[in-house]
C-alpha positions in Angstrom: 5.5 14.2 8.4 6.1 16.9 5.4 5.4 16.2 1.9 8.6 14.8 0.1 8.0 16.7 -3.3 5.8 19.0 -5.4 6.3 18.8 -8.9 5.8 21.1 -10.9 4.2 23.6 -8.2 0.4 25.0 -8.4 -1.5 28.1 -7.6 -3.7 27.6 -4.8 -7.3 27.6 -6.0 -9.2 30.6 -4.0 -11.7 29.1 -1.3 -15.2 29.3 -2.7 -17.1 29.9 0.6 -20.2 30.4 -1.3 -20.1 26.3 -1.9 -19.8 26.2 1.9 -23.7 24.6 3.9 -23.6 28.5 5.4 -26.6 27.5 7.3 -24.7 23.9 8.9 -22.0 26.5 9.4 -23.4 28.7 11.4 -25.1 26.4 13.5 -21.8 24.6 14.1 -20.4 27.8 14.9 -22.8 28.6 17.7 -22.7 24.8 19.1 -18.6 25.6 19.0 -18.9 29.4 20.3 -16.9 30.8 17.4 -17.3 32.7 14.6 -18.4 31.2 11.5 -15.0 32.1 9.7 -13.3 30.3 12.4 -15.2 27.7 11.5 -14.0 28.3 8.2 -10.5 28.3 8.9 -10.6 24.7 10.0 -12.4 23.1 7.3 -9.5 25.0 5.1 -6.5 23.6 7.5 -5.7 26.9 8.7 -3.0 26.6 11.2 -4.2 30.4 13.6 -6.8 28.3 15.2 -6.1 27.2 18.5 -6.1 23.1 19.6 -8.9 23.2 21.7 -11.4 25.0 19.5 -9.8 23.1 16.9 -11.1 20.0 18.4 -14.2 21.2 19.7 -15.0 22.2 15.6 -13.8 18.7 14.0 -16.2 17.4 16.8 -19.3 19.3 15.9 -18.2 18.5 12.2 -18.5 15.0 12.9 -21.9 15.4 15.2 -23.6 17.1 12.3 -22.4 15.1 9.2 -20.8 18.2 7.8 -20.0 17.4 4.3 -18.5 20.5 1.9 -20.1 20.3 -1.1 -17.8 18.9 -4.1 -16.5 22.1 -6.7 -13.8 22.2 -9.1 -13.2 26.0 -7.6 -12.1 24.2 -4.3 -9.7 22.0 -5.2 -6.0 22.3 -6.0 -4.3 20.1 -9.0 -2.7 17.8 -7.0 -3.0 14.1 -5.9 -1.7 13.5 -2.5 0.6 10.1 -2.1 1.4 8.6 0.8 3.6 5.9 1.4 4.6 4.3 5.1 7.9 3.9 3.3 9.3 5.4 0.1 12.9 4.0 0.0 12.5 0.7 -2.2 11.6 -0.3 -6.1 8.5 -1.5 -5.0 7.1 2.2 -4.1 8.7 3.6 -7.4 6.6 1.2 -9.2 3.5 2.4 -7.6 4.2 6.2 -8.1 5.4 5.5 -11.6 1.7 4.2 -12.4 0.1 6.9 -9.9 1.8 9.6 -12.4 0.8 8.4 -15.3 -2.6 8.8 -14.7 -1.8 12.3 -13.2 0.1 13.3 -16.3 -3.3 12.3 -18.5 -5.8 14.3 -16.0 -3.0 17.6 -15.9 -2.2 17.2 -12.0 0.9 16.8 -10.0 1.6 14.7 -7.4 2.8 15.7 -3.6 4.5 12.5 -2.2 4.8 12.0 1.1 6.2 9.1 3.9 5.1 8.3 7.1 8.0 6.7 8.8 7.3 3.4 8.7 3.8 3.7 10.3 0.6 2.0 8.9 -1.3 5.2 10.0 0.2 9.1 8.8 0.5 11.3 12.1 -2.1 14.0 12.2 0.5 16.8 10.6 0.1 14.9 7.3 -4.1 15.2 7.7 -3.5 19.0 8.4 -1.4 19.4 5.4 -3.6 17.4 3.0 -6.7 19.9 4.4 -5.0 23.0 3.6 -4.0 21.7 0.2 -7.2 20.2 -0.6 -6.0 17.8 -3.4 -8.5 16.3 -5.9 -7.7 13.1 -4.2 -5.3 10.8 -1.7 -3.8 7.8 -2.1 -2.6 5.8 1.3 0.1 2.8 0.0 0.2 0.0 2.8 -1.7 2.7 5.1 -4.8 3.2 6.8 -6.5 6.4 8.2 -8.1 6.3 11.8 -11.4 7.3 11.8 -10.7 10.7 12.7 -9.1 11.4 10.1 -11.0 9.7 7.7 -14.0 11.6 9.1 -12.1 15.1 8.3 -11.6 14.0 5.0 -15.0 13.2 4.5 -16.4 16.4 5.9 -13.9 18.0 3.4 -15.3 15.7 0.6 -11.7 15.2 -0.4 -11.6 11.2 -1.4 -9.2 8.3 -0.7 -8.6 5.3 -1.7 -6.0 2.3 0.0 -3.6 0.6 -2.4 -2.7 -2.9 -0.6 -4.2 -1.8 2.6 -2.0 -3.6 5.6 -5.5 -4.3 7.3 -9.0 -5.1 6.4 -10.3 -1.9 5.2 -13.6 -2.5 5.8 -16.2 -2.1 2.7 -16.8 1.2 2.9 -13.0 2.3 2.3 -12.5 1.6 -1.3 -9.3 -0.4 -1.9 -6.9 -1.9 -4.9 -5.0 -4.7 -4.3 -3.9 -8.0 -5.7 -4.3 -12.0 -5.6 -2.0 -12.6 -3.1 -3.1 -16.0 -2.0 -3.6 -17.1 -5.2 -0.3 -16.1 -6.1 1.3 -17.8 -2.7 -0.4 -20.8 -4.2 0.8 -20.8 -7.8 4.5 -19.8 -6.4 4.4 -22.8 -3.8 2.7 -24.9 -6.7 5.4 -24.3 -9.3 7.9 -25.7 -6.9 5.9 -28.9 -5.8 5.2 -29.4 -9.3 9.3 -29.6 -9.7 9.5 -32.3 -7.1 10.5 -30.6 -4.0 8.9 -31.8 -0.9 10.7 -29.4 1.8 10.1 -25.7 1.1 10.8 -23.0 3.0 8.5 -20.0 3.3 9.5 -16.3 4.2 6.6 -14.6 5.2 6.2 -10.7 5.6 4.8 -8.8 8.5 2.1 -11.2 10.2 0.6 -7.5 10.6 -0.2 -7.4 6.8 -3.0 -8.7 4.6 -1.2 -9.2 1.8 2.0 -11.4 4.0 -0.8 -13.3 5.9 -2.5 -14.5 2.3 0.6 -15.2 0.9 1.3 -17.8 3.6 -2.4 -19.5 3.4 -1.7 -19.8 -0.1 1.5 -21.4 0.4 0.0 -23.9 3.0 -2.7 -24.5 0.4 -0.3 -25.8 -2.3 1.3 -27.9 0.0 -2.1 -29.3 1.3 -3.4 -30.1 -2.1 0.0 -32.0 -2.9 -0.3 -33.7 0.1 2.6 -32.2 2.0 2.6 -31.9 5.3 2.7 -27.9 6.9 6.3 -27.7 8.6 6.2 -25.3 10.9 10.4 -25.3 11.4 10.2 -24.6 7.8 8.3 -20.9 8.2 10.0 -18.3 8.8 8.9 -14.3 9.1 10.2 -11.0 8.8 10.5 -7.7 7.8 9.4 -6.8 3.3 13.2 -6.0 3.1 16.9 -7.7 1.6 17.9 -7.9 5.2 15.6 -9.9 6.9 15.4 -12.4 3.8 19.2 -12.8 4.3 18.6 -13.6 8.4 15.8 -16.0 7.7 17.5 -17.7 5.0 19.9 -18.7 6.8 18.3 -20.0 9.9 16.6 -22.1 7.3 19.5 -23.3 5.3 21.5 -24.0 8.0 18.9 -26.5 9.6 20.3 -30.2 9.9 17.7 -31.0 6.8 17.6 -27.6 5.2 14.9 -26.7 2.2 15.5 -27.5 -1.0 13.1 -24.6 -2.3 12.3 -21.4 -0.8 9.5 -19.3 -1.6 9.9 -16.0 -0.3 7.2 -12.6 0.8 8.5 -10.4 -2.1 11.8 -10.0 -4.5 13.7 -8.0 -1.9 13.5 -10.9 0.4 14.1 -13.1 -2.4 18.0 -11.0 -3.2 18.3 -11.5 0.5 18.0 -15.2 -0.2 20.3 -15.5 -3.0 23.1 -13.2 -0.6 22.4 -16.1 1.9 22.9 -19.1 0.0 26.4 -17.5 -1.8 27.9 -17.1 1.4 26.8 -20.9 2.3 28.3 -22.0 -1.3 24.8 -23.1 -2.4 24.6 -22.7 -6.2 20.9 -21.4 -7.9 19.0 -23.5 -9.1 21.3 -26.4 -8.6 21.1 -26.5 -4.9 18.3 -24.7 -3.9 15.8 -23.0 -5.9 14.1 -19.6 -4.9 10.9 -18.0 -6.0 10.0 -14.6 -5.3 7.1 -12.2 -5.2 6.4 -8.7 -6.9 8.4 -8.7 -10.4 10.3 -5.9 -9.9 12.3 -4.9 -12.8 15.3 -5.9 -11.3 14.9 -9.4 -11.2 15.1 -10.4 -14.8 18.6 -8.3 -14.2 20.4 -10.7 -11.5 21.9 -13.8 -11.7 20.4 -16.0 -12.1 17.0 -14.2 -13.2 14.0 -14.7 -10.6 11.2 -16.9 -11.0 8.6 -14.3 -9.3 4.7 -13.7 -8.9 3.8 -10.8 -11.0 2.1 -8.4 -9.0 0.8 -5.8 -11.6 2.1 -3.1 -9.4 1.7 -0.1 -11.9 -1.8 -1.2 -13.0 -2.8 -1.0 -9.6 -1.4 2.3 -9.0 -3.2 3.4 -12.3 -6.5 2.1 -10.7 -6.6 3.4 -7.6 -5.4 6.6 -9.5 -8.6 6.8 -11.7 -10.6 5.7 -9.1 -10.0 8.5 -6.4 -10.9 10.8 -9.2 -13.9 9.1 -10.6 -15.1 9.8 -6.3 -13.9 13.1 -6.6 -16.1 13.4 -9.7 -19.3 11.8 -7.8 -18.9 8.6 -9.4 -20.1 6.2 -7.0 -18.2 2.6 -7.7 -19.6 -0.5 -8.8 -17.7 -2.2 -5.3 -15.3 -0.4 -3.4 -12.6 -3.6 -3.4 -10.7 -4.5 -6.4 -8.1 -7.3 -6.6 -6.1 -7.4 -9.4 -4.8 -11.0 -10.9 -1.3 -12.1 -10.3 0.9 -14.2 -12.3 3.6 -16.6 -12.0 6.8 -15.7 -14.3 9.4 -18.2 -14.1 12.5 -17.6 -15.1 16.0 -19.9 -14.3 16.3 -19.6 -10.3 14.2 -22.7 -10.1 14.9 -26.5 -11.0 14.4 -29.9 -10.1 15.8 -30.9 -6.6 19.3 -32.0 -6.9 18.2 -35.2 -4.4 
């Protein structure tokens, strides 16, 4: 995986071995049989290093705790960005609010994609070690802990922006109310009158898709609805898979009169769905999306939605991988930001 973008590009600050444990590394280059500038090379991502002694270092690293000692001299001006995928509105919003905080603090960004999978390949670590940002942002990622351990022995910081997984309390995170918002979404329409409501979930692989749902079952539970299983359907954060599972549910002998789906581009896929059936919105089925992208106050009708403060989170998790740069230690290394219901004219009263 190769960075997508540097913008405007930076001078890359000189290594400052004399901020280098030269004690640590010289014991870790006897343990490894190299020279202590081989040593070197590898903390600095230096691609003339062989695999195997490559390993055997990043080993001895991790054995002995290595931690490079934080220094303004040995880091560039970038923040590193990575997304699993870059192509939507939903990952605009989220570098739009990384950036401004980049603009405030002088740095640039480098943006980078990792092909759809929750963890970058190890070409993206090497890159990210030889740049040696001020600070890396993973978007619906993870690192192993390989990887996070080279970071750490490089004291470069991350943080997790909606982290697909449980991160554990010693990555710090941003994220949102997602169950919470499943709730209020799901609420909104039970308070309307409808009693059958179809759900598209996202990714059972997800977090945020899996408290979405238990927010959704929630709301039904507390209005004493039961949990339809025939009525739940799952699939892909895109326009195409909310199209598929639309229709499998609106073309069920007793189809929903409400459907609540993962996020907005699910939601358009909904709206595709039900103007191919001839199903008018809100009159014959109402739709409630997730995310409140700026494009949904755009299409017709305009999208109820959750508001999930997208750019606010970006901003957070932004000032927060600096404040660890810095050697601020957080008060807690998890912060959920509130979500909101915005309703707007794609939701009504059942029509029976």
């Amino acid at each position: 995986m190769s960075p997508a973008k540097v913008q405007p590009p930076q001078e890359k600050a000189p290594v400052d071995e004399s901020s280098e444990s030269t004690a640590t590394l010289a014991e870790i280059a006897r343990a490894a049989g190299v020279s202590a500038p081989t040593v070197s090379k590898v903390l600095n991502g230096r691609a003339d290093v062989a695999p195997g002694t490559r390993s055997r270092v990043e080993e001895l690293l991790l054995l002995h705790g290595y931690r490079r000692r934080r220094g303004a001299s040995q880091q560039s001006r970038l923040i590193d960005l990575v997304f699993h995928e870059l192509d939507s509105a939903w990952a605009m919003e989220v570098v739009r609010g990384v950036e401004n905080v980049a603009r405030e603090e002088g740095l640039s960004l480098v943006l980078s994609e990792s092909a759809g999978r929750l963890t970058p390949g190890q070409t993206w670590v090497d890159g990210v070690l030889a740049r040696r940002p001020a600070g890396v942002i993973l978007v619906l990622s993870d690192l192993d802990a390989a990887q996070r351990a080279q970071l750490n022995s490089r004291s470069i910081p991350f943080v997790v922006v909606d982290p697909a997984g449980d991160p554990g309390d010693d990555i710090p995170s941003v994220g949102a109310a997602n169950w919470q918002g499943g709730l209020a979404a799901t609420r909104h329409l039970t308070g309307l009158g409808h009693r059958r409501i179809g759900v598209i979930g996202g990714p059972a692989r997800m977090m945020c898709s899996r408290a979405r749902l238990d927010g959704y079952r929630a709301a039904l539970e507390t209005s004493g609805l039961p949990m339809d299983a025939g009525l739940v359907r799952e699939g892909e954060f895109n326009h195409e898979d909310g199209y598929t599972a639309a229709l499998e549910l609106l073309r069920l002998p007793e189809p929903p009169t409400a459907i609540f789906a993962g996020n907005d581009l699910q939601a358009l896929g909904v709206y595709e769905a039900a103007r191919e059936l001839g199903l008018r919105i809100p009159q014959d089925l109402s739709v409630v999306g997730f995310d409140d992208l700026p494009l949904t106050r755009w299409i017709g009708p305009p999208l109820t939605t959750v508001r999930q403060p997208l750019i606010e989170m970006a901003e957070t998790a932004a000032r927060l991988v600096l404040d660890l740069g810095r050697g601020r230690q957080p008060a807690t290394t998890r912060v959920d930001l509130a979500t909101s219901l915005v309703v707007r004219s794609s939701t009504a009263p059942p029509a029976r």
